[in-house]
N, CA, C and O atoms as CSV, one atom per row, in Angstrom:
chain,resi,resn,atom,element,x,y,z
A,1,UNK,N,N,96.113,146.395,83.384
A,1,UNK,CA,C,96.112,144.955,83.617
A,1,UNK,C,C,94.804,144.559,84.285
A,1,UNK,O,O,94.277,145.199,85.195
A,2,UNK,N,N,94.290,143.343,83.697
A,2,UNK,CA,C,92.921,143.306,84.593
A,2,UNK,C,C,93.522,141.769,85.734
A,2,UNK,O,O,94.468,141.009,85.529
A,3,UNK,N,N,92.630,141.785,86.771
A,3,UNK,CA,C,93.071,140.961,88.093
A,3,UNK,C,C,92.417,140.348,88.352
A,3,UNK,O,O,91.252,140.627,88.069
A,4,UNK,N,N,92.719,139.056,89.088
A,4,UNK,CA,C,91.376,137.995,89.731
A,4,UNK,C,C,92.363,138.792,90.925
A,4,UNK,O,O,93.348,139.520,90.805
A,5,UNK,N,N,91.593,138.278,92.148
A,5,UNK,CA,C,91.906,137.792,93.728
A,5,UNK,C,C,91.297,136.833,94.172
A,5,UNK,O,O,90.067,136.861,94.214
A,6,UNK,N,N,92.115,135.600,94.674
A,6,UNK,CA,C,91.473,134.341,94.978
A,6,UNK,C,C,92.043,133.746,96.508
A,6,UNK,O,O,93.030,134.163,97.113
A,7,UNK,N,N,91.346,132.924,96.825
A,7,UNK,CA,C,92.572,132.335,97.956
A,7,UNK,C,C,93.002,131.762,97.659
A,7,UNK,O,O,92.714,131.008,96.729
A,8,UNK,N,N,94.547,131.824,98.698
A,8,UNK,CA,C,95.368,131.191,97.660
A,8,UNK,C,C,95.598,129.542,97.898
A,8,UNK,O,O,96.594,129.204,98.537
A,9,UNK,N,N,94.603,128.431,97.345
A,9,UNK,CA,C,94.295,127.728,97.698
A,9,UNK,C,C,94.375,126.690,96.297
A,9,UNK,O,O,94.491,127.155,95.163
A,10,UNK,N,N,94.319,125.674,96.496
A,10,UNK,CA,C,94.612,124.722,95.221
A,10,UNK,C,C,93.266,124.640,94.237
A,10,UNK,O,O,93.016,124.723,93.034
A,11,UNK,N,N,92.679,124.464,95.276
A,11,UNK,CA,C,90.831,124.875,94.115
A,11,UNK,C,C,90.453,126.044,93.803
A,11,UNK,O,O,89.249,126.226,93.627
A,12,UNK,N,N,91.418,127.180,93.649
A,12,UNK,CA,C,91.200,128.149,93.404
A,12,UNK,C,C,92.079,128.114,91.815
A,12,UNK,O,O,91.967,129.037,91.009
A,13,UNK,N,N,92.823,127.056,91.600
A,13,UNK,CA,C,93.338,126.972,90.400
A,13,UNK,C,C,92.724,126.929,88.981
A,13,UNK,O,O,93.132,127.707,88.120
A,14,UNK,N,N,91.789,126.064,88.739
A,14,UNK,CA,C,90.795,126.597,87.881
A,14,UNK,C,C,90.406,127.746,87.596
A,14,UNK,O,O,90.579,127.950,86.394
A,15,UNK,N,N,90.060,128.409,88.001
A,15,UNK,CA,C,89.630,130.238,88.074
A,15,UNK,C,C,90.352,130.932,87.742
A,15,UNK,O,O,89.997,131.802,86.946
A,16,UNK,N,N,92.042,130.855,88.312
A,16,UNK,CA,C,92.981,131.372,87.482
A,16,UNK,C,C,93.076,131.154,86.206
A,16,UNK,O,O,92.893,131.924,85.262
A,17,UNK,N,N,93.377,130.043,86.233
A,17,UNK,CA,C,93.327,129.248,84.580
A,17,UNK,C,C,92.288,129.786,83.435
A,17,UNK,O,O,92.729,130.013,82.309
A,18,UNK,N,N,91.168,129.951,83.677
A,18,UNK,CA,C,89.628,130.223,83.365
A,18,UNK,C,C,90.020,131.981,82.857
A,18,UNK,O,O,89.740,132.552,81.803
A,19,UNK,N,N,90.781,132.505,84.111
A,19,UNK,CA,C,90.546,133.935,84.143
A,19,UNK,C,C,91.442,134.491,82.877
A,19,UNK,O,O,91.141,135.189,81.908
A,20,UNK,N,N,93.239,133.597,83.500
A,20,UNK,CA,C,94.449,133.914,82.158
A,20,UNK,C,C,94.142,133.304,80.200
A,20,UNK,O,O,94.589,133.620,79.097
A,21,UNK,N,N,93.234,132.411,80.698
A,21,UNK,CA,C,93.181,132.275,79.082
A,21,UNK,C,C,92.042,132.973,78.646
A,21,UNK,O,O,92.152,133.221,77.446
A,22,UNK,N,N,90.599,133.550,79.312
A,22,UNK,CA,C,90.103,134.383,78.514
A,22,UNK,C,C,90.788,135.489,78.079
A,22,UNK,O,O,90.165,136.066,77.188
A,23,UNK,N,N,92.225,136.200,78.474
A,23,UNK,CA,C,92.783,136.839,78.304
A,23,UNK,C,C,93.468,135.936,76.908
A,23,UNK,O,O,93.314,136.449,75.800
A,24,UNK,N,N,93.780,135.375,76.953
A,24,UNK,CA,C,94.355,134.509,75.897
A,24,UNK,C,C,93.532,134.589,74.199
A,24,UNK,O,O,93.560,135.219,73.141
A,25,UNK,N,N,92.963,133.655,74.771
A,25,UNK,CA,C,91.777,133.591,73.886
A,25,UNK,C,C,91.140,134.927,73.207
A,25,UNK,O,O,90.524,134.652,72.177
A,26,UNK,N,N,91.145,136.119,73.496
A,26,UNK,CA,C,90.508,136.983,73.351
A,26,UNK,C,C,91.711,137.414,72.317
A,26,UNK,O,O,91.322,138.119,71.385
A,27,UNK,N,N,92.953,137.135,72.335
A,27,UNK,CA,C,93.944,137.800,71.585
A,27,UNK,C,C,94.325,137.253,70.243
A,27,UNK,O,O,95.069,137.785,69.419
A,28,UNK,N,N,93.413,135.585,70.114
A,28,UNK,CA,C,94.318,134.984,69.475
A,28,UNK,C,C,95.398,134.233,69.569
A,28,UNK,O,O,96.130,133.824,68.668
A,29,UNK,N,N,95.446,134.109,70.462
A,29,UNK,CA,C,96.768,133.359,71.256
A,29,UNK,C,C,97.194,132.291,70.200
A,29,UNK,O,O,96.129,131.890,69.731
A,30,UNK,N,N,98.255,131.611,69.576
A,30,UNK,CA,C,98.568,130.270,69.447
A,30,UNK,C,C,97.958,128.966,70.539
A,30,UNK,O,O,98.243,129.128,71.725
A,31,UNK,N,N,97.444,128.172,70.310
A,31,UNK,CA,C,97.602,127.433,70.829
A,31,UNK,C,C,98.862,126.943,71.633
A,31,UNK,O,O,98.885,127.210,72.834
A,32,UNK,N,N,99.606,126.452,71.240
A,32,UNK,CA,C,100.989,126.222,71.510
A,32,UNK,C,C,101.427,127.350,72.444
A,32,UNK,O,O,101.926,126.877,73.466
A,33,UNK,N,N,101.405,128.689,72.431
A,33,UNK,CA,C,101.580,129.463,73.455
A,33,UNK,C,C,100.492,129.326,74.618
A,33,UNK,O,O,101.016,129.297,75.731
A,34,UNK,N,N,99.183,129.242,74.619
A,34,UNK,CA,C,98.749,129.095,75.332
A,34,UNK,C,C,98.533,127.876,76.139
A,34,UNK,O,O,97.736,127.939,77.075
A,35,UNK,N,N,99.388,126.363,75.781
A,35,UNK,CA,C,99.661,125.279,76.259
A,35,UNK,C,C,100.837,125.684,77.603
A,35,UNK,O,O,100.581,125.559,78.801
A,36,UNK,N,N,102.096,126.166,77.040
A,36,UNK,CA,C,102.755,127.211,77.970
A,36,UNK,C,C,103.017,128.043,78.689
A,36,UNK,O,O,104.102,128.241,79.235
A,37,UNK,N,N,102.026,128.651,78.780
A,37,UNK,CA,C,101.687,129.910,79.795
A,37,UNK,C,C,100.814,129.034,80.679
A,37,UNK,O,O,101.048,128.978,81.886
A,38,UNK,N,N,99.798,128.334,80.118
A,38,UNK,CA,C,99.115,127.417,80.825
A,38,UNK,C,C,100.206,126.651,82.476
A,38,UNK,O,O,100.116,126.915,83.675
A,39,UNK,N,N,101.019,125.794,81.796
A,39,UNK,CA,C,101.869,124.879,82.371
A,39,UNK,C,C,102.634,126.194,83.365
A,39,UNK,O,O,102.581,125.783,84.525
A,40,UNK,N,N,103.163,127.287,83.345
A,40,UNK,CA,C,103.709,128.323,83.779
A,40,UNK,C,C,103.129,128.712,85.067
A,40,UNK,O,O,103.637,128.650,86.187
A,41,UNK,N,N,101.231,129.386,84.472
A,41,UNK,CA,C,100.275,129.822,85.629
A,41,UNK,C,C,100.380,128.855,86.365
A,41,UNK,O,O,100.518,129.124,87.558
A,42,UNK,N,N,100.362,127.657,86.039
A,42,UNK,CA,C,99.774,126.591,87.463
A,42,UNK,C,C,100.810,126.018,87.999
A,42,UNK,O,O,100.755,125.400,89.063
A,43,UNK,N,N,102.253,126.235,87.038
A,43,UNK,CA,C,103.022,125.562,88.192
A,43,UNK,C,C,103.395,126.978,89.025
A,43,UNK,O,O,103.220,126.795,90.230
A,44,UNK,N,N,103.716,127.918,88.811
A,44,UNK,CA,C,103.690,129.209,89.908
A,44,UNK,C,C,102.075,129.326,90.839
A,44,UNK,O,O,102.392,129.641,91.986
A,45,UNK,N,N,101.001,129.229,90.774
A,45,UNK,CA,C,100.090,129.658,91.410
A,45,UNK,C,C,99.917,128.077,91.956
A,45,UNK,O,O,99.178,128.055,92.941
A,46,UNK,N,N,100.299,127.050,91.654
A,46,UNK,CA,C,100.722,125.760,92.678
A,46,UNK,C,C,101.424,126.540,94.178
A,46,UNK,O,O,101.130,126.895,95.320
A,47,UNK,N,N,102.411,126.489,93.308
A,47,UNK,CA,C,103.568,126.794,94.736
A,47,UNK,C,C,103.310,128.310,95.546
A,47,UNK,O,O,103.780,128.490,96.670
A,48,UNK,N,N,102.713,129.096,95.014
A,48,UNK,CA,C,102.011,130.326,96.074
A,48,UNK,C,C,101.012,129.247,97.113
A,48,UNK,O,O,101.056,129.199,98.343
A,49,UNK,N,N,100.232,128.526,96.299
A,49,UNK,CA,C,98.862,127.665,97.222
A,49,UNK,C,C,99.370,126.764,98.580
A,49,UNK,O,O,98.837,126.447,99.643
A,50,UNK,N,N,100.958,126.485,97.825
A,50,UNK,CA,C,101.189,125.050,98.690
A,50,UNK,C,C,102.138,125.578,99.801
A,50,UNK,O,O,102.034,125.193,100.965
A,51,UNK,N,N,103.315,126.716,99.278
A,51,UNK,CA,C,104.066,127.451,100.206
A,51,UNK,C,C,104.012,129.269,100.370
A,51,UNK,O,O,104.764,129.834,101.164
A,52,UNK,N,N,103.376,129.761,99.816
A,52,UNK,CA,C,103.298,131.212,100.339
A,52,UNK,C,C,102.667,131.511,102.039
A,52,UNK,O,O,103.227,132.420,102.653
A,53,UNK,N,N,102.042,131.092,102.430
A,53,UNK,CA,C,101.207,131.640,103.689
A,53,UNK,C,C,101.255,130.261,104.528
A,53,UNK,O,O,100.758,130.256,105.654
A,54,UNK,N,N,101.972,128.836,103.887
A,54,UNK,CA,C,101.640,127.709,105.231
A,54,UNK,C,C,102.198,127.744,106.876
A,54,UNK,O,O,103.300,128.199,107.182
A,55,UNK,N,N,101.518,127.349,107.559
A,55,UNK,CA,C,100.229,126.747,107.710
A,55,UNK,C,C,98.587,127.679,106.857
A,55,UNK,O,O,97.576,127.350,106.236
A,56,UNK,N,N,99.198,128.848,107.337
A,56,UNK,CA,C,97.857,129.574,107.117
A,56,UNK,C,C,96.896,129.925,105.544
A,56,UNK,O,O,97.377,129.337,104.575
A,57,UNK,N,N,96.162,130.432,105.363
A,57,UNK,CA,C,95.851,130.803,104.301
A,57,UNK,C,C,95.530,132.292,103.683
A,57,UNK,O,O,94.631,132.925,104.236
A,58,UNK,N,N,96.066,132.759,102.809
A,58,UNK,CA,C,96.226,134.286,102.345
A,58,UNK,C,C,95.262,134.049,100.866
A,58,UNK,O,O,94.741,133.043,100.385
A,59,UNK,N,N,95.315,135.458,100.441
A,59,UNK,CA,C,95.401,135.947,98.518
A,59,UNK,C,C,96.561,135.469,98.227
A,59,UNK,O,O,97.671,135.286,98.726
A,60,UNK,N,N,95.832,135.283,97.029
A,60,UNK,CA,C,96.716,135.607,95.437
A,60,UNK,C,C,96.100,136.190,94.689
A,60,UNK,O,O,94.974,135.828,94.347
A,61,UNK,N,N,96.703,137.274,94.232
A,61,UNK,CA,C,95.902,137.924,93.028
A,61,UNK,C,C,97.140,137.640,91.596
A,61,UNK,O,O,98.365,137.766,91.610
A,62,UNK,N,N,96.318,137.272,90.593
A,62,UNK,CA,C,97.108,137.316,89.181
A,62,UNK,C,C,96.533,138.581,88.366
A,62,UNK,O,O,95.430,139.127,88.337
A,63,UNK,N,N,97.662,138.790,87.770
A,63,UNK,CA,C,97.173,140.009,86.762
A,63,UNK,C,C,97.356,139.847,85.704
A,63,UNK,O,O,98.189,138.942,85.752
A,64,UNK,N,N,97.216,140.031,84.807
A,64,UNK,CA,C,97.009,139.597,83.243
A,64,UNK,C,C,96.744,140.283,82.060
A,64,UNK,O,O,95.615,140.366,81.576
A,65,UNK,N,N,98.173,140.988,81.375
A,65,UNK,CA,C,97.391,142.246,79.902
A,65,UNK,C,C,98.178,141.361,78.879
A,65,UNK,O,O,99.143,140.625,79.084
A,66,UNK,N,N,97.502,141.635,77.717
A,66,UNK,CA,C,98.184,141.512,76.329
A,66,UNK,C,C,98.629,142.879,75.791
A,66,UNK,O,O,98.063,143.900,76.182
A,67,UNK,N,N,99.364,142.909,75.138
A,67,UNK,CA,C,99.711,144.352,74.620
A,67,UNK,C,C,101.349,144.168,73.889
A,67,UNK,O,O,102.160,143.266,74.100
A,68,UNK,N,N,101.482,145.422,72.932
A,68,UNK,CA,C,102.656,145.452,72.959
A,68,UNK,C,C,103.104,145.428,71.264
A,68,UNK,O,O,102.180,145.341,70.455
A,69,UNK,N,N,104.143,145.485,70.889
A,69,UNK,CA,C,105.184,145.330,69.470
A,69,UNK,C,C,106.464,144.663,69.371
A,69,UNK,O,O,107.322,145.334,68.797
A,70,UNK,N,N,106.833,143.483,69.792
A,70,UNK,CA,C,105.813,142.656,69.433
A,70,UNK,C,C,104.684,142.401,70.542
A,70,UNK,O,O,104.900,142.683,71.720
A,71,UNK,N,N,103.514,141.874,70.125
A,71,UNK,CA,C,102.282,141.028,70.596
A,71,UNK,C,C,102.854,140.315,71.750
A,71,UNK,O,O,103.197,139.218,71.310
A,72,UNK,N,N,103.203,140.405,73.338
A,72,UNK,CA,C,103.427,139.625,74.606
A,72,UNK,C,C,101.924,139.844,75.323
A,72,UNK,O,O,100.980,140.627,75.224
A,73,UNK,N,N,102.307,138.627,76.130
A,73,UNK,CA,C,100.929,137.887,77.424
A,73,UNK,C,C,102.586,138.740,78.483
A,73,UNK,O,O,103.795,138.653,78.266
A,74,UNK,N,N,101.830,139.444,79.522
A,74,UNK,CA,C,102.332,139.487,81.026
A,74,UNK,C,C,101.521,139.252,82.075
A,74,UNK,O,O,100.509,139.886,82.374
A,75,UNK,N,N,102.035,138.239,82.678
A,75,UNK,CA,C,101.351,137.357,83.303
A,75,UNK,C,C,101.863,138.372,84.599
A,75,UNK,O,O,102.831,138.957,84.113
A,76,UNK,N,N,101.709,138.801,85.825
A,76,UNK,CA,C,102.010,138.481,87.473
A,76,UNK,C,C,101.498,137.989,88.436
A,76,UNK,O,O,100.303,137.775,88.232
A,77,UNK,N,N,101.863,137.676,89.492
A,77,UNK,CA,C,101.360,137.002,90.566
A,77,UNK,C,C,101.723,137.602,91.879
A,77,UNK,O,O,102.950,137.586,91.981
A,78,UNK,N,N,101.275,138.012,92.698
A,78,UNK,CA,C,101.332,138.907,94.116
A,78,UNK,C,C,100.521,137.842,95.005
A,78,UNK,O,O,99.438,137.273,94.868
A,79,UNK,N,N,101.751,137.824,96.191
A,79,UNK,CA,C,101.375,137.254,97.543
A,79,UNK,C,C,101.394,138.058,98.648
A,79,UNK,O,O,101.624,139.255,98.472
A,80,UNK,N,N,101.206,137.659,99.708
A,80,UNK,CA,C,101.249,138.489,100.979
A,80,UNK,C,C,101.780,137.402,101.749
A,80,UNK,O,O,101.242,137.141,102.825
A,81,UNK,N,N,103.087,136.507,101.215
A,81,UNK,CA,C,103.160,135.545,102.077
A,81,UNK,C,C,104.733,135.741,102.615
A,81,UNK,O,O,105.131,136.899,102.741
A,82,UNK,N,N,105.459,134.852,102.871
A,82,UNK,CA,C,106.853,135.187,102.665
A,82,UNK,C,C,107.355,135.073,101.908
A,82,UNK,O,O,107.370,134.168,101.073
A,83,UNK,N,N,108.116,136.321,102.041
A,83,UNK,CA,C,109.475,136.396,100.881
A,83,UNK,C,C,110.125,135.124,100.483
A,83,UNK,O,O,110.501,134.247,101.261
A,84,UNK,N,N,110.242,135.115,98.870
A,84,UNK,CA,C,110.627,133.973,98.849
A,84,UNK,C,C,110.936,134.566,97.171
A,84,UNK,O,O,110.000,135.020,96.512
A,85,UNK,N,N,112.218,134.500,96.661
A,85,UNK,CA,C,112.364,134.529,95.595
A,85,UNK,C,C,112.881,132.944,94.876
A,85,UNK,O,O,113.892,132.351,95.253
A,86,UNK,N,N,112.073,132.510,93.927
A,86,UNK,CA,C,112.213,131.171,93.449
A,86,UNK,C,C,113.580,131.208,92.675
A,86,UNK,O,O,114.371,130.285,92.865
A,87,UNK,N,N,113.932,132.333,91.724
A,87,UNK,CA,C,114.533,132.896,90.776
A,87,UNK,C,C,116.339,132.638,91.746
A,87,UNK,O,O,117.319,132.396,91.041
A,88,UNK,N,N,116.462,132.709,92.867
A,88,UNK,CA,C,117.493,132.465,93.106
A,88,UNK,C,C,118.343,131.040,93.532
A,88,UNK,O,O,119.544,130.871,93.743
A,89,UNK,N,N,117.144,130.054,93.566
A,89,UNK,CA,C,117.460,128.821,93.495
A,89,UNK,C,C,118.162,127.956,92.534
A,89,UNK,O,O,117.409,127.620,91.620
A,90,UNK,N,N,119.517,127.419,92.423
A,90,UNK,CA,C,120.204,126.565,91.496
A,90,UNK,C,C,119.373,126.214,90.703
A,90,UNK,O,O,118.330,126.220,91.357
A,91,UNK,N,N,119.013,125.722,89.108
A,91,UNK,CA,C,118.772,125.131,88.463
A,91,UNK,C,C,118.872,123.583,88.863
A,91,UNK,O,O,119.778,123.207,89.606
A,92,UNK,N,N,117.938,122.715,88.363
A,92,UNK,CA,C,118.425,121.015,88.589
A,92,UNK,C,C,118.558,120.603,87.562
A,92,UNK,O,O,117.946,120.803,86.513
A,93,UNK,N,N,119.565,119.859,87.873
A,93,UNK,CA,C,120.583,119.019,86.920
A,93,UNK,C,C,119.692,118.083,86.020
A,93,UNK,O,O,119.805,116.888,86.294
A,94,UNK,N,N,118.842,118.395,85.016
A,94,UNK,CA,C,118.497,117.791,84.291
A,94,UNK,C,C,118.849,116.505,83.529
A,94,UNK,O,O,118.075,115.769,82.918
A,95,UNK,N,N,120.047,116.398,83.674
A,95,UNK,CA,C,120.673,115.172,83.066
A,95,UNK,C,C,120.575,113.846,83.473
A,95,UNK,O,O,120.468,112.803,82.827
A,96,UNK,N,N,120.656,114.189,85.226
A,96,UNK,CA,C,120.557,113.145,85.918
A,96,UNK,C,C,118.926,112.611,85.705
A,96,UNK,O,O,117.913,113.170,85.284
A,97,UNK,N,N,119.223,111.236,86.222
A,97,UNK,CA,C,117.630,110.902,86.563
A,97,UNK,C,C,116.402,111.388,87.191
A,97,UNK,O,O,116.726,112.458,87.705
A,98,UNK,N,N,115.231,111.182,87.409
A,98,UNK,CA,C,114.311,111.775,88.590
A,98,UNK,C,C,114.653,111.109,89.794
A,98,UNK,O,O,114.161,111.569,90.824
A,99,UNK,N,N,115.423,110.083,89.880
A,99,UNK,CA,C,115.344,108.897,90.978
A,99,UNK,C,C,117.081,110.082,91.725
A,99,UNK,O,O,117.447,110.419,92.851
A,100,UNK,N,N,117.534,110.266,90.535
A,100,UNK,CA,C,119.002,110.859,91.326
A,100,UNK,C,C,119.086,112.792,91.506
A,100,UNK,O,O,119.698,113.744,91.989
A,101,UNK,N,N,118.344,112.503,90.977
A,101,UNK,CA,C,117.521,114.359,91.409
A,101,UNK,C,C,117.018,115.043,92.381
A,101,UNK,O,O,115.789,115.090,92.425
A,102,UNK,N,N,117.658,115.633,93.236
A,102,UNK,CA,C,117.094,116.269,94.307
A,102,UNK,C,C,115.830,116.623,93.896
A,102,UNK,O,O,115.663,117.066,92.759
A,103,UNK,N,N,114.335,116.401,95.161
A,103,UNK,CA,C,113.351,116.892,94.975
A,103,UNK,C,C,112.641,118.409,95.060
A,103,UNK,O,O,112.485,118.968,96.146
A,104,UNK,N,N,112.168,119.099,93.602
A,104,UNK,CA,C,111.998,120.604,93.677
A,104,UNK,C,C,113.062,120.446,92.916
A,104,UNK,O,O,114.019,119.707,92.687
A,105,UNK,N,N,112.122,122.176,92.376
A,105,UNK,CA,C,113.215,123.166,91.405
A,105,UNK,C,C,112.957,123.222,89.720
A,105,UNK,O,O,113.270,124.172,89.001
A,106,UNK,N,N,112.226,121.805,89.225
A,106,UNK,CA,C,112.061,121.214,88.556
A,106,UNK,C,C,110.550,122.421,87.622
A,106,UNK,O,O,110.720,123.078,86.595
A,107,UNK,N,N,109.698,122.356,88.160
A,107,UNK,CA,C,108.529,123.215,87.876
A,107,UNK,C,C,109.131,124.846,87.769
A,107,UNK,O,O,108.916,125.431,86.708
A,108,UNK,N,N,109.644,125.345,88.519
A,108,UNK,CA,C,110.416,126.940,88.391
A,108,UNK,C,C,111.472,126.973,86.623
A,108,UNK,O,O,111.494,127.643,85.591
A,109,UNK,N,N,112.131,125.884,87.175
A,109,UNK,CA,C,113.270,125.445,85.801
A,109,UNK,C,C,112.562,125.763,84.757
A,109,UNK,O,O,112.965,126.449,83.818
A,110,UNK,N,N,111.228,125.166,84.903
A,110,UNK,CA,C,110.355,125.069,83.301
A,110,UNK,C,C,109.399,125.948,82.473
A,110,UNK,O,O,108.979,126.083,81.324
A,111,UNK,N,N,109.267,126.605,84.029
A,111,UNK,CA,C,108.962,128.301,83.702
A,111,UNK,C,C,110.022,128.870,82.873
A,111,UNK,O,O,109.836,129.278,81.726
A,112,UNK,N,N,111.290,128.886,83.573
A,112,UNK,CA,C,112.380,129.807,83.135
A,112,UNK,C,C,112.175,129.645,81.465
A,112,UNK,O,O,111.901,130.451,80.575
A,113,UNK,N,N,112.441,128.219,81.490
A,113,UNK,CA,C,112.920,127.711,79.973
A,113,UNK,C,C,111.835,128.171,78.736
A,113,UNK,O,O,112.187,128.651,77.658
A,114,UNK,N,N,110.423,127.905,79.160
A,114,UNK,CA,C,109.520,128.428,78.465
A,114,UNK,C,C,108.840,129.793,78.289
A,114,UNK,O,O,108.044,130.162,77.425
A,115,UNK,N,N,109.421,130.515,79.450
A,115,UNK,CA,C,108.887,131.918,79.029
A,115,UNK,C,C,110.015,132.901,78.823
A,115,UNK,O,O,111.046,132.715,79.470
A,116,UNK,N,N,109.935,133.931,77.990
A,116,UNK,CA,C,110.770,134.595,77.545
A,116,UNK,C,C,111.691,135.754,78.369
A,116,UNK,O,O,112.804,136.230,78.144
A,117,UNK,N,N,110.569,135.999,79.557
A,117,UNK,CA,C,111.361,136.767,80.603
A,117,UNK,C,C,110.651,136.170,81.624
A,117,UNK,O,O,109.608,135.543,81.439
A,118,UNK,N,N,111.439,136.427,83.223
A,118,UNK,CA,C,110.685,136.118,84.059
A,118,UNK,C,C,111.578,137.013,85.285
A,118,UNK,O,O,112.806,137.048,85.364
A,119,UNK,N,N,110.560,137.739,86.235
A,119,UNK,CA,C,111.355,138.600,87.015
A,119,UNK,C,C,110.525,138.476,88.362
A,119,UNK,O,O,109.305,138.346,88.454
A,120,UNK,N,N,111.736,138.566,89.690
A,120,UNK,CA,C,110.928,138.747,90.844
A,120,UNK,C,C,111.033,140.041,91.634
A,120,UNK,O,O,112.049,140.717,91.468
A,121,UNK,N,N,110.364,140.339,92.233
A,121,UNK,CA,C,110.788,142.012,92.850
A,121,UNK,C,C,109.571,141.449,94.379
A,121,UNK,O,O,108.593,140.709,94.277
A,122,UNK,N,N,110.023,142.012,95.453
A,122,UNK,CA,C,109.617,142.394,96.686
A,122,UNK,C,C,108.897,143.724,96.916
A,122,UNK,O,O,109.536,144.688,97.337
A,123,UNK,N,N,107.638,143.807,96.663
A,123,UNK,CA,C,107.670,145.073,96.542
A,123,UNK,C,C,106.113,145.509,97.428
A,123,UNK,O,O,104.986,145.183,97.054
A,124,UNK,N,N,106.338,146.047,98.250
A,124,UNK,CA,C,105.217,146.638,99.791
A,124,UNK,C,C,104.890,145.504,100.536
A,124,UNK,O,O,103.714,145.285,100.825
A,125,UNK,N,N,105.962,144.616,100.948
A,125,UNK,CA,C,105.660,143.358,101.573
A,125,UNK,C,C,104.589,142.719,100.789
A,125,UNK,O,O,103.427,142.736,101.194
A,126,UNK,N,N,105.010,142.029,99.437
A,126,UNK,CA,C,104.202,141.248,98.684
A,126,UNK,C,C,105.374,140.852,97.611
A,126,UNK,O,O,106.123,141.527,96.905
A,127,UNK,N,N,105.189,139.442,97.814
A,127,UNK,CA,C,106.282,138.885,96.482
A,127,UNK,C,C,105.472,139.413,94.969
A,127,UNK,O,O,104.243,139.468,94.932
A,128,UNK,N,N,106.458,139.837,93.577
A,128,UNK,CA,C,105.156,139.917,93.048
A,128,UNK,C,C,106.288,139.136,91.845
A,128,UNK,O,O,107.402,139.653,91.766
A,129,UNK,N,N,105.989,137.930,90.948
A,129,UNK,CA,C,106.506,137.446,90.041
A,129,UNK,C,C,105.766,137.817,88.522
A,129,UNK,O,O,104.578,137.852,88.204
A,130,UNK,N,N,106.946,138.059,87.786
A,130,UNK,CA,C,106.256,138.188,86.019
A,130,UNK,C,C,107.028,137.469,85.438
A,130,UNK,O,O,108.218,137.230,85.642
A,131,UNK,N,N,106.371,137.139,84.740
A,131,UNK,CA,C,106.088,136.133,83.143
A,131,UNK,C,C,106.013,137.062,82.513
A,131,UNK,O,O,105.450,138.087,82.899
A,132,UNK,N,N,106.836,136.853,80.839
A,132,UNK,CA,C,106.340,137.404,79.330
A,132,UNK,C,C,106.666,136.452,78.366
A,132,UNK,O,O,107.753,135.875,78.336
A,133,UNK,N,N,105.398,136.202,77.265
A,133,UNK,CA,C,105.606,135.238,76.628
A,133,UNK,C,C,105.122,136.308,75.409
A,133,UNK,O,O,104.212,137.128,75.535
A,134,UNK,N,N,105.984,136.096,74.147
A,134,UNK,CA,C,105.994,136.873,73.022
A,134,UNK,C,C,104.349,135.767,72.847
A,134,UNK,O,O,103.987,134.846,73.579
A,135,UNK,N,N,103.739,136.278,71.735
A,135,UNK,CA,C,102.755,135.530,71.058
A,135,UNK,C,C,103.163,135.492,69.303
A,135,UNK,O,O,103.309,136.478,68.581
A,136,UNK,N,N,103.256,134.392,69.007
A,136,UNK,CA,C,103.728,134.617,67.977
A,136,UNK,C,C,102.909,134.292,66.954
A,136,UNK,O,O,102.819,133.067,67.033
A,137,UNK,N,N,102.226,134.678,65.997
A,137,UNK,CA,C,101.477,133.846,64.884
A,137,UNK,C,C,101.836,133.171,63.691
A,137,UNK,O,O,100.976,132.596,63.024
């Protein structure tokens, strides 16, 4: 897997972005898949920036291979912040309005829905989250 390390900071979002789609790009990606993984990286490497380490500021490193039969993107993301598994939070009630919708949950939800697996593990005091998105041509 090849890795950025950035801080984990909101202007550090670009760079991720920059870093996961030359991985992209290099494979061929669909468009359309790479609109999704897109929306995925930044709403997860959002919420490392905005809640992993606050007040303070830490890393994030993303990691990023293509490989496989079929053709998948595995995306991860490692913090050093607190534990925090997103994956165990209720789903939101989509049905309702945004106005009658508890705020949050909404960006995680849309991960779930759009990527094909998604897993969290705790592992040497570092959250580390994966993404897999088949690539399909």
């Amino acid at each position: 897997m090849k890795e950025i390390t950035v801080p984990a900071v909101l202007e550090e979002l670009d760079r991720v972005l920059e870093f996961v789609n030359g991985e992209l790009i290099a494979c061929g990606c669909p468009v359309k898949t790479q609109m999704q993984l897109d929306i995925a990286v930044e709403e997860l490497y959002v919420n490392i920036a905005r809640y992993a380490y606050h007040p303070e500021i830490g890393n994030a490193t993303v990691r990023c291979t293509v490989g496989g039969d079929p053709l998948q993107v595995i995306v991860q993301f490692l913090d050093g912040g607190k534990p925090y598994n997103p994956l165990l939070n209720e789903d939101p009630n989509v049905t309702l309005t945004a106005e009658e919708r508890s705020i949050g949950g909404l960006g995680i939800y849309m991960v779930k829905k759009s990527m094909d697996e998604i897993e969290y593990q705790y592992l040497e005091e570092k959250n580390v989250l994966t993404i897999r998105k088949k690539i399909l041509n």
